[in-house]
C-alpha positions in Angstrom: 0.0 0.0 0.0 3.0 2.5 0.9 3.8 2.3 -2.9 0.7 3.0 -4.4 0.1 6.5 -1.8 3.3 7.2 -2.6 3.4 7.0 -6.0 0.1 8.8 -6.3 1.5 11.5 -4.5 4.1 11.4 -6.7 2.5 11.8 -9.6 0.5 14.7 -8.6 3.5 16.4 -6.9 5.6 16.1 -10.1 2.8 17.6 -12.6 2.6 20.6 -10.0 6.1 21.0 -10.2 6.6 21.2 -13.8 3.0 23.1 -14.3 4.1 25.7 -11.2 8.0 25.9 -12.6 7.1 26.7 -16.2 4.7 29.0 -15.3 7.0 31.0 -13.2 10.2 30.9 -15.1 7.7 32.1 -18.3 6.6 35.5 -16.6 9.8 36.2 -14.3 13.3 37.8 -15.1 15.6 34.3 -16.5 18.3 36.0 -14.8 17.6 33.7 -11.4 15.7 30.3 -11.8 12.7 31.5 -9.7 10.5 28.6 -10.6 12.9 25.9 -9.0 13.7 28.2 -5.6 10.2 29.0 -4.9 8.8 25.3 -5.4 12.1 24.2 -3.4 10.9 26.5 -0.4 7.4 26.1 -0.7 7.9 22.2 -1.1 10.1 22.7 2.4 7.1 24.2 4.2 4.7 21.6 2.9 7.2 18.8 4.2 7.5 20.4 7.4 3.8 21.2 8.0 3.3 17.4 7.2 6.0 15.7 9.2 4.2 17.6 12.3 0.7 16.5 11.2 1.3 13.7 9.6 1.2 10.9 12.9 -0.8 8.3 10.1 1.7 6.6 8.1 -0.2 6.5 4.9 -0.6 9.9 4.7 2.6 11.0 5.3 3.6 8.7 2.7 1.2 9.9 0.3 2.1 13.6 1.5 5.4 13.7 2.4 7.0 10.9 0.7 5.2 10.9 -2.4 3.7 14.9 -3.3 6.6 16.3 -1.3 9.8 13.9 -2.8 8.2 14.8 -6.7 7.3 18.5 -6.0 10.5 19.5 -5.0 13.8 18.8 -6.9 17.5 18.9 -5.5 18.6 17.5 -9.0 17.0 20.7 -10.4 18.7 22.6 -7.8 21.9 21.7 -8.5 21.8 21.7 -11.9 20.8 25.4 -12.1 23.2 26.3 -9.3 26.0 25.2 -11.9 24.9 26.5 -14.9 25.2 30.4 -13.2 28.4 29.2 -12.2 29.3 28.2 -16.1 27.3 31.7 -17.5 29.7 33.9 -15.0 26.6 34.5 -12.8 28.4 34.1 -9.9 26.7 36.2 -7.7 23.1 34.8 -8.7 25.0 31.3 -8.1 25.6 32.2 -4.4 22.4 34.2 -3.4 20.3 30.9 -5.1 22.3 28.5 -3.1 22.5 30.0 0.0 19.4 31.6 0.2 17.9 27.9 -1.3 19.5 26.4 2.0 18.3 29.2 4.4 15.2 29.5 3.6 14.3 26.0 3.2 15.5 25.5 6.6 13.7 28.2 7.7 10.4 26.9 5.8 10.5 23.2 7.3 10.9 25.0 10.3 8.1 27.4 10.1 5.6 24.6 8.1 6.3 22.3 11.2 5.3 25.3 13.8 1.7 25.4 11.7 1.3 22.3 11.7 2.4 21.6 15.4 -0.5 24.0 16.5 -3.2 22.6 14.3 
C-alpha cells in the first residue's frame, strides 16, 4: 500500500512542479531560476507542515513521501546552481544556493510550527 500512496502523491507532486515551474520561469526575469527556488521553499514548508501533522503513516507517505519527494527537486537545484556558475553568474550562483538552503531550513521550520499548533 506505501507504494501505491506514494506514487500517487508522486504523480501529482511532479505535474505541480513542472505546471508551477514553467509558469514562473515564463513570466519572471531568467536571470535567477525563480520557478525551482520557490517550489524548493514552498515544497520545504509543505514537508515540514506534514511531518508535524502527519502521525498516520499512509498519509505521510502519500504527503510527504510521495507529493513532497516529486514536488520539490535537488537534482533541479543543483543543476541550475551550476549552470550560473558556467554563464559567470556568480553572484546569482551564491544568493540561489545560500538563500535555497536558508530558507528551506527556515520553511521546514516554520511549516512544522503550523502544523504543530493545528
Amino acid at each position: 500500500m506505501d507504494y501505491i500512496l506514494v506514487g500517487v502523491g508522486g504523480i501529482f507532486g511532479s505535474i505541480l512542479r513542472y505546471s508551477l515551474g514553467k509558469y514562473i520561469n515564463k513570466n519572471i526575469d531568467k536571470e535567477f531560476p525563480f520557478g525551482t527556488f520557490i517550489i524548493n521553499i514552498s515544497g520545504a514548508f509543505l514537508l515540514g507542515f506534514v511531518s508535524a501533522v502527519g502521525s498516520n503513516k499512509n498519509l505521510y507517505s502519500l504527503f510527504g513521501d510521495g507529493f513532497c519527494g516529486a514536488y520539490t527537486t535537488f537534482s533541479t537545484f543543483m543543476f541550475e546552481g551550476v549552470t550560473l556558475i558556467k554563464n559567470n553568474k556568480n553572484l546569482n550562483a551564491m544568493c540561489y544556493v545560500i538563500l535555497s538552503l536558508a530558507l528551506g531550513i527556515i520553511g521546514y521550520y516554520l511549516g512544522n510550527c503550523v502544523g504543530s499548533v493545528i
